[in-house]
N, C-alpha and C positions, 0 to 999 in steps of 0.2 A: 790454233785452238788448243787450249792447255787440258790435258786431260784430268781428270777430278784422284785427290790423292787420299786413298783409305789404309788406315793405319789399322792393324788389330791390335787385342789387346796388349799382349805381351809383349810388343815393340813397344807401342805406346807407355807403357808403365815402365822399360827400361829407359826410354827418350826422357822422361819427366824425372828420372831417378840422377840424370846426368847435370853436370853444371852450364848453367847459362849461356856462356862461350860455346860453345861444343853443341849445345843443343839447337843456337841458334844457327850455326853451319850446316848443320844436319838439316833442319828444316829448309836453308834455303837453298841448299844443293838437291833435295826433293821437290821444288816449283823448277827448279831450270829444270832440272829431268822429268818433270810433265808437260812444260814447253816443247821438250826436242826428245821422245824417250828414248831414240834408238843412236844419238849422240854417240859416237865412237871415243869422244872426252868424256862423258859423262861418264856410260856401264858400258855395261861389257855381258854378253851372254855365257851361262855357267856349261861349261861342257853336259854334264849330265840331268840337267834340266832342263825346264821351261824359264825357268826364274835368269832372272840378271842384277852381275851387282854393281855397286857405284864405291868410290873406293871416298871417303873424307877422314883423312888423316890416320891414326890408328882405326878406326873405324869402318865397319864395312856394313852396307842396306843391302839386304834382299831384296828382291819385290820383283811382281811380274806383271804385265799389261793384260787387261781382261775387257774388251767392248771398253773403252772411252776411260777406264779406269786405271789407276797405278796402286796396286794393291800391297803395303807393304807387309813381308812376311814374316822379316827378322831384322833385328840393329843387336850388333855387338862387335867386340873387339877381334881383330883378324886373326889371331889364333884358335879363336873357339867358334866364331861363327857357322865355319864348312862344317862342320861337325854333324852341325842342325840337319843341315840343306839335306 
């Protein structure tokens, strides 16, 4: 059972800001990760959160599981994203 995947805005508006290629990886590296979310390939839990990330290329998703949900919380390039977190 795949869990259902919610985007906010601010990832969302970054996702759409990206090129085609990249955005399509991203996207479907987020349905395998709501197929299987606790995938040892897939993410990886953040030390000092709740949240876990998934690593696609330079790239790095946040997001944390909520009742049946994959919430994601942030996309951005691995230098800057822990920043957020």
């Amino acid at each position: 059972m795949a869990l259902q995947i919610k985007i906010t805005a601010t990832p969302l508006k970054y996702l759409k800001s990206l090129d085609k290629p990249t955005r399509q990886r991203i996207i479907a590296k987020l349905q395998d990760i709501a197929e299987n979310p606790t995938d040892a390939r897939l993410s990886y839990p953040l030390t000092a959160s709740d949240k876990r990330s998934s690593r696609i290329g330079s790239y790095r998703v946040l997001f944390s599981i909520n009742d049946k949900v994959l919430e994601v919380a942030d996309i951005g390039p691995r230098g800057q994203i822990y920043r957020k977190a």
